[in-house]
matplotlib code that plots the C-alpha trace (Angstrom):
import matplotlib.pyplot as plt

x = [25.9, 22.7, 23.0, 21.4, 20.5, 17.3, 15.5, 12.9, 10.6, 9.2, 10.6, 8.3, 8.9, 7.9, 10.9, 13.5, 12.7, 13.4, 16.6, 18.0, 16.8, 18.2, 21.1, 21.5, 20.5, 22.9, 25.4, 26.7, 23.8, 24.0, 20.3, 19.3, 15.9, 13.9, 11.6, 9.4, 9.5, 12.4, 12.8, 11.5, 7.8, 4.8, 2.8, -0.6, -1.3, -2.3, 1.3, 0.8, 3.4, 3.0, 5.9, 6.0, 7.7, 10.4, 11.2, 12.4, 14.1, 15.7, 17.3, 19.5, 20.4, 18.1, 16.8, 14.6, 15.8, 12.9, 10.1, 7.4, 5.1, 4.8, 1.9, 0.9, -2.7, -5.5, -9.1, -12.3, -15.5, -18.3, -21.9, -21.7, -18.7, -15.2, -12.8, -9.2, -6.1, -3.5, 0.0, 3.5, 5.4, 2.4, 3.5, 4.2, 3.0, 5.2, 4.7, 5.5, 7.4, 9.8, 10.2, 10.7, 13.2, 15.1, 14.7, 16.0, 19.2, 19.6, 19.5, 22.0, 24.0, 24.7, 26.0, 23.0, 22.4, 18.6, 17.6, 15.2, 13.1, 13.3, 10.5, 9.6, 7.6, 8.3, 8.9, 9.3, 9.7, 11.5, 13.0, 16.4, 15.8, 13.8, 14.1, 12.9, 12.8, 12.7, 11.6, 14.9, 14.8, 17.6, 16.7, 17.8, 18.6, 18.0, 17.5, 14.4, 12.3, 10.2, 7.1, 6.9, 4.7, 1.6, -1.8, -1.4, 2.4, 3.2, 4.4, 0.7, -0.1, 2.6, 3.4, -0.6, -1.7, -5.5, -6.4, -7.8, -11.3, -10.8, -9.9, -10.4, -10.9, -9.2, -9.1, -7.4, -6.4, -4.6, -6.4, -6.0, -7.4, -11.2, -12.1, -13.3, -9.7, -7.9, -4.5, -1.8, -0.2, -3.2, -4.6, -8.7, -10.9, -14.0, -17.1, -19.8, -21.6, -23.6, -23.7, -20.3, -18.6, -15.5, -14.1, -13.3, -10.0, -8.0, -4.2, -1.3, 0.8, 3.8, 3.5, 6.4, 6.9, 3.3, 1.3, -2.1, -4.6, -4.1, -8.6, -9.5, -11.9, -12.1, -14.3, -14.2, -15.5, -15.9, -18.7, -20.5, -19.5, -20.1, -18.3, -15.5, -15.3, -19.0, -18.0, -15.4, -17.3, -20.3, -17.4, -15.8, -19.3, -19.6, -16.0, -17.0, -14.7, -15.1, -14.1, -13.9, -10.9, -8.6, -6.8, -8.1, -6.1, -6.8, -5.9, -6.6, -5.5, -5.2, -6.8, -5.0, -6.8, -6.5, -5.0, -4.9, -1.8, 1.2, 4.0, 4.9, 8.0, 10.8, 8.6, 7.6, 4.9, 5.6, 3.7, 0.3, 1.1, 0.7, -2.5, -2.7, -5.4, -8.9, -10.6, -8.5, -6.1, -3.1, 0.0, 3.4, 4.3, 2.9, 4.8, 8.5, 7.0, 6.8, 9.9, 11.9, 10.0, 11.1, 14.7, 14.9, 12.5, 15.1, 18.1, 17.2, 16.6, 19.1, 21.4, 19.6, 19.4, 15.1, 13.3, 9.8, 8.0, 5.7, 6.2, 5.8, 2.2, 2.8, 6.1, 3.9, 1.1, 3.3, 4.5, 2.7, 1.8, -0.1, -2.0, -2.4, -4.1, -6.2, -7.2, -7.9, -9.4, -12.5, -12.8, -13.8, -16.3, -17.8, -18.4, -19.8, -22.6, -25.7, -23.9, -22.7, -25.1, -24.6, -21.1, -21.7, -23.0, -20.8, -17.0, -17.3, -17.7, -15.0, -11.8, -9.8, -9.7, -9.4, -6.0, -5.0, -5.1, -3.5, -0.9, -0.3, 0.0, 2.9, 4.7, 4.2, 4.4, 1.0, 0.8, -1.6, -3.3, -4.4, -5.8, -8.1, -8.8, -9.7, -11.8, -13.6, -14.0, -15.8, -17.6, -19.4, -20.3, -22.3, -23.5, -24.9, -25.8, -28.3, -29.8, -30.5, -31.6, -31.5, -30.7]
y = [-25.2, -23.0, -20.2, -17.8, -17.3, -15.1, -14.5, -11.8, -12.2, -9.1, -6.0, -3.1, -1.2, -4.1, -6.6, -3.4, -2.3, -5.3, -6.1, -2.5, -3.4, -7.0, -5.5, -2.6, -5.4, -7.9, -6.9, -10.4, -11.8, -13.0, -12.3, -12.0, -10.0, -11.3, -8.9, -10.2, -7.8, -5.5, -1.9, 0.3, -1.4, 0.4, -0.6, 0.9, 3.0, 6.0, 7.1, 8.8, 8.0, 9.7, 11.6, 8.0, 5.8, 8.4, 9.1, 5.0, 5.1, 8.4, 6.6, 4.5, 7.2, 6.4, 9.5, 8.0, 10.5, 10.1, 13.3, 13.9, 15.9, 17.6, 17.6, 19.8, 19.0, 15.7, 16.8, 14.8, 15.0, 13.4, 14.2, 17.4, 18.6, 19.1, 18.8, 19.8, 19.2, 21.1, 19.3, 20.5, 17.9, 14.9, 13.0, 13.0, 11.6, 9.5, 7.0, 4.0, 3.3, 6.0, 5.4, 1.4, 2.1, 4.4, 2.6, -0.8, 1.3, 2.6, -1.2, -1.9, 0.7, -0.9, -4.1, -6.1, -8.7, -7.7, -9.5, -7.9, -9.8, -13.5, -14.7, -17.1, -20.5, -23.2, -22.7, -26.0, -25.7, -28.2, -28.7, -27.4, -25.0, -22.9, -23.9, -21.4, -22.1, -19.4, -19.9, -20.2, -23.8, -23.0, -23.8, -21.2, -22.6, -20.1, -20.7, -18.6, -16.8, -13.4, -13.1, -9.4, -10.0, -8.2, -9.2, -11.1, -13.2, -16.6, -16.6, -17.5, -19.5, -21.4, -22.0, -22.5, -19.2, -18.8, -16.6, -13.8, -12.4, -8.5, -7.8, -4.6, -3.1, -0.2, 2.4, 5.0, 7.4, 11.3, 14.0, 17.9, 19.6, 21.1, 23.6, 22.1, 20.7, 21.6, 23.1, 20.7, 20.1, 18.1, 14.8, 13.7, 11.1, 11.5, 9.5, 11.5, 8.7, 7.0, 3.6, 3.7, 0.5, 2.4, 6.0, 8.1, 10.6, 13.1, 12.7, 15.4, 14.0, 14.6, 12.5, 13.2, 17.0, 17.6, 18.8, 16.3, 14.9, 11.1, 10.5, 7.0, 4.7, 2.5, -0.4, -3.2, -6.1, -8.1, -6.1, -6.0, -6.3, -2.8, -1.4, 0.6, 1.7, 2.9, 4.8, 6.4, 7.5, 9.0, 10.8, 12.6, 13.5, 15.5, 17.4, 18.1, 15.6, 12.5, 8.6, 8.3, 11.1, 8.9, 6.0, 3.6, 1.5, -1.3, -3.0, -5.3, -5.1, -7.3, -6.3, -6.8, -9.1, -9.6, -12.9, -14.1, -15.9, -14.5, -17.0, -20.3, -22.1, -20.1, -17.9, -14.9, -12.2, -9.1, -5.6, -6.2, -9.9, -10.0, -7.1, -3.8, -0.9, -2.1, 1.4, 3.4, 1.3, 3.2, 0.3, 1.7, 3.8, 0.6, -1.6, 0.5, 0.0, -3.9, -4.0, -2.4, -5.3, -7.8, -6.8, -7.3, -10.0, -12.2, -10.3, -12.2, -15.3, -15.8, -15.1, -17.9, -20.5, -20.6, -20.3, -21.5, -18.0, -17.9, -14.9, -12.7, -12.0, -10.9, -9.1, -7.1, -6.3, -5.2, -2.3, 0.9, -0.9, -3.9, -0.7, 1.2, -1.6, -3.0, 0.8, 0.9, -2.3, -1.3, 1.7, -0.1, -2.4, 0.1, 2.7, 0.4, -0.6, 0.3, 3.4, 4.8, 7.0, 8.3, 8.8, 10.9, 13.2, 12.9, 12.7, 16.3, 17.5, 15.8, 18.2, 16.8, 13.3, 13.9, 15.3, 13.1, 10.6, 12.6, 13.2, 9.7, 9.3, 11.9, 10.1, 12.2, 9.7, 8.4, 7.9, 5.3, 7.9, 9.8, 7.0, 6.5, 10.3, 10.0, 6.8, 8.9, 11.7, 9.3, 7.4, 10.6, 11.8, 8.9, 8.7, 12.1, 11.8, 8.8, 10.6, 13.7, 10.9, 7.2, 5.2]
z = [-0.2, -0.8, -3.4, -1.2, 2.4, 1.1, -2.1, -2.3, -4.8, -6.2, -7.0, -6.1, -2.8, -0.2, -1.9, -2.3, 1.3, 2.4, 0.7, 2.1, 5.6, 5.8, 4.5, 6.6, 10.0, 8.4, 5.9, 4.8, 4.1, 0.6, -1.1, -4.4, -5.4, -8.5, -10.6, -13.2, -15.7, -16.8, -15.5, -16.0, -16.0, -15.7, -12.5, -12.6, -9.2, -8.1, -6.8, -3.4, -0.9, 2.7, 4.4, 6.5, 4.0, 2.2, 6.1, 6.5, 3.4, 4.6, 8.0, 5.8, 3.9, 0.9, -1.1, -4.1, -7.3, -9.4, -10.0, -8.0, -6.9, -3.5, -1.1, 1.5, 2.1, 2.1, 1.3, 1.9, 0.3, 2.1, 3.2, 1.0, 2.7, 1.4, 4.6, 4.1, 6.7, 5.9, 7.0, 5.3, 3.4, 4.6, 1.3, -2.6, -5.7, -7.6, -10.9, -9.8, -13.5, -12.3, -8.1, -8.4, -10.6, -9.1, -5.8, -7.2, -8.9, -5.0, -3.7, -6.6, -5.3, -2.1, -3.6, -3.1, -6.6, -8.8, -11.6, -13.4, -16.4, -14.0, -13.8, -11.4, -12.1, -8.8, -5.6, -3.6, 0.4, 1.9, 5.6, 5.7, 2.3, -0.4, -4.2, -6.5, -10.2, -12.6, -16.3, -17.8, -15.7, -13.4, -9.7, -7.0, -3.3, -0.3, 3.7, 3.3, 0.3, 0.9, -1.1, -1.7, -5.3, -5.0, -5.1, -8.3, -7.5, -7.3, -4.0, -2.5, -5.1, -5.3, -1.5, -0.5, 1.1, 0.7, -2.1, 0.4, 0.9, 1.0, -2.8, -4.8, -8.4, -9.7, -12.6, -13.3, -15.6, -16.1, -17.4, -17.3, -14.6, -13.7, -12.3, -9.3, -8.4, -5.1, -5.4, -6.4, -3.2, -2.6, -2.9, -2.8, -1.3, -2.9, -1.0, -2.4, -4.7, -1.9, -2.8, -4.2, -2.0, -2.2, -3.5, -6.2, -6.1, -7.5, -7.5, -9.1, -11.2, -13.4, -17.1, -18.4, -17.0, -17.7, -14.9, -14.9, -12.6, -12.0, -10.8, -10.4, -9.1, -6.2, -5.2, -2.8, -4.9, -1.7, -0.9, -4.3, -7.7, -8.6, -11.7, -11.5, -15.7, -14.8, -11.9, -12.7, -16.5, -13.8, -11.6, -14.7, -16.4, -12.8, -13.9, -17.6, -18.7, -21.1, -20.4, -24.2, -24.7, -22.3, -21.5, -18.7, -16.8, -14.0, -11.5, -8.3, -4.8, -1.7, 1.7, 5.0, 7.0, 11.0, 12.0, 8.4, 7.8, 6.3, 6.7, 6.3, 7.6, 5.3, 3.6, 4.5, 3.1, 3.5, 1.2, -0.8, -0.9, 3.0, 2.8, 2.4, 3.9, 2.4, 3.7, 1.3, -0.5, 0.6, -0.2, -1.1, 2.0, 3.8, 1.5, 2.5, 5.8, 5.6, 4.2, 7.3, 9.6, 7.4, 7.2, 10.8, 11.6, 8.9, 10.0, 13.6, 12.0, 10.0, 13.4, 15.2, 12.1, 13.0, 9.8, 11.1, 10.8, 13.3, 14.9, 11.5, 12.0, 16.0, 15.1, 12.3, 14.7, 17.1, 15.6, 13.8, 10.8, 12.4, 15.0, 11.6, 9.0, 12.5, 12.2, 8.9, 9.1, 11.7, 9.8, 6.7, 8.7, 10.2, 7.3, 4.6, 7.0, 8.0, 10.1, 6.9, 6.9, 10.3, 9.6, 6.3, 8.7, 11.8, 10.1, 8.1, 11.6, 12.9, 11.6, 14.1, 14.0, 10.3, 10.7, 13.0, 10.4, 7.7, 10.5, 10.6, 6.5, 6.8, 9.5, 12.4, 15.7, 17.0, 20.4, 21.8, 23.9, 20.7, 19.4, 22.7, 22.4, 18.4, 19.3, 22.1, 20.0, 17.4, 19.5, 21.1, 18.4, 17.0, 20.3, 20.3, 16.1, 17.2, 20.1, 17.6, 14.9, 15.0, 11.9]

ax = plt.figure().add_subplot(projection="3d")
ax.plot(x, y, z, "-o")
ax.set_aspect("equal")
plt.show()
């Protein structure tokens, strides 16, 4: 007898989605989820969740009770433009010590076993089951175990997944506002440092009821290992602000790849431990996303007894996340290149597209023919761009 038919390891909104969805798909199904730390820990990110995610939550009648603030609007600086879409209710801003707390007391709620503070230190795969050992010594048994860590888990390491290529460096911090902040129902990308390999941003946020600014760094260390402490001290010169008056925190994140592989027979990756957007590092709407694939990619296998995971990584690309991260994915590749500078100039222009894509972040459906007409839209307009003046 096996202890468990599933164990998700991990916590954080890609394990908890999961464990609601498997259990919404198939209610038996005994599972147990194992969080490292204790509840509520701090996880360092920037918070913003598009309308998308809290919308999947919302279908199985999941409503996260934990403050945040609404937004309204997604600005973009770039090429000396600001360019602002405007969407009702596109998303929030959450702190992630709050919202993966109150999520994992909603997955509680519904009967479903978390152990917060187990951490786990073995994992050994063999033919017919999953042991994980956790660093008390006991040994759980389990038809199948979903990695759902983050970039940093033991899940990869321990089960012999690559370590990745596409990897990024964080930092953050909250300050009080300047005067050169949007409203706050909206969030900013800011590309304006040139040979930045990455972004800088401006998020609302609630710190204990106080109304801040979460602004942070970005930078995709794969392509350069720039420094996000230096960064982030030029961006807040710019606002009349100081790096010195404030706390910095950092972190790493994990860049979807296409085709990479993301499961093994019985285990499966599923949130930042499978890859997340590399273009913006968007992860936890993504992460909810995940989850709701998994729940019914192991609700199905558990049904038919076949644990050999081969279909995870088709299953994912078939379906709006898989479209969304290939997306994402081109969208990286093609901006930090030699094009960049073409599309500093062409995408400020392109108010459309932009929404579009904003659209998409607040969970408004995405047909594939508006994908072909954004992609033609793009595409002439570079075309026209080199004509006028070729990089």
């Amino acid at each position: 007898m096996l202890d468990h038919d599933v164990i998700i390891i991990g916590g954080g909104p890609a394990g908890l989605s999961t464990a609601l969805h498997l259990h919404a798909a198939a209610p038996a199904t005994r599972m147990v989820v194992l969080e490292a730390e204790r509840y509520p820990r701090e996880k360092i990110c920037a918070g913003g969740i598009g309308q998308r995610g809290l919308t999947i939550l919302g279908k199985l009648g999941v409503e996260v009770d934990c403050p945040m603030v609404k937004l309204d609007a997604v600005a973009m600086r770039i090429g000396g433009h600001e360019v602002v879409a405007r969407v009702p209710s596109c998303g929030v801003v959450v702190r992630r010590v709050e919202f993966d707390h109150a999520l994992a007391r909603q997955v509680m709620a519904r009967g479903i076993a978390v152990r917060d503070g187990t951490r786990v230190t073995g994992i050994e795969v063999h033919d017919d089951h999953v042991g994980v050992t956790i660093e008390t010594g006991e040994v759980l048994r389990a038809r199948a175990i979903v990695g759902a860590d983050g970039v940093s888990g033991v899940t990869r390491r321990l089960t012999g997944f690559s370590r990745g290529i596409l990897r990024a460096q964080v930092v953050e911090l909250d300050t009080g506002a300047a005067a050169t902040d949007q409203p706050r129902d909206t969030i900013v990308f800011d590309f304006e440092i040139h040979d930045l390999h990455g972004y800088c941003w401006d998020f609302p946020t609630l710190v204990r009821g106080d109304e801040l600014v979460c602004r942070g760094a970005y930078v995709i260390h794969n392509l350069g290992h720039d420094s996000p402490k230096a960064r982030i001290d030029q961006y807040l010169r710019a606002r009349g602000l100081s790096l010195a008056d404030y706390k910095l925190k950092q972190f790493a994140e994990r860049g979807f790849e296409p085709g990479a592989e993301i499961a093994r027979p019985r285990v499966l990756l599923a949130g930042e431990a499978a890859g997340i957007d590399i273009a913006t590092g968007e992860g936890i709407a993504q992460a909810i996303e995940y989850g709701m694939l998994a729940g019914e990619y192991l609700a199905k296998a558990l049904e038919r007894d076949n644990f050999l995971m081969s279909t995870w990584r088709q299953f994912v690309d078939g379906h709006h996340i898989g479209r969304q991260l290939r997306i994402r994915h081109l969208a990286y590749r093609a901006f930090y290149s030699h094009r960049r500078p073409t599309l500093e100039r062409v995408l400020p222009k392109l108010e459309t597209l932009f929404r579009v894509g904003v659209q998409d972040f607040a969970g408004v459906p995405m047909s594939k023919l508006a994908i072909a007409q954004g992609t033609a839209i793009l595409l002439g307009a570079l075309a026209r761009e080199s004509m006028r003046s070729p990089d």
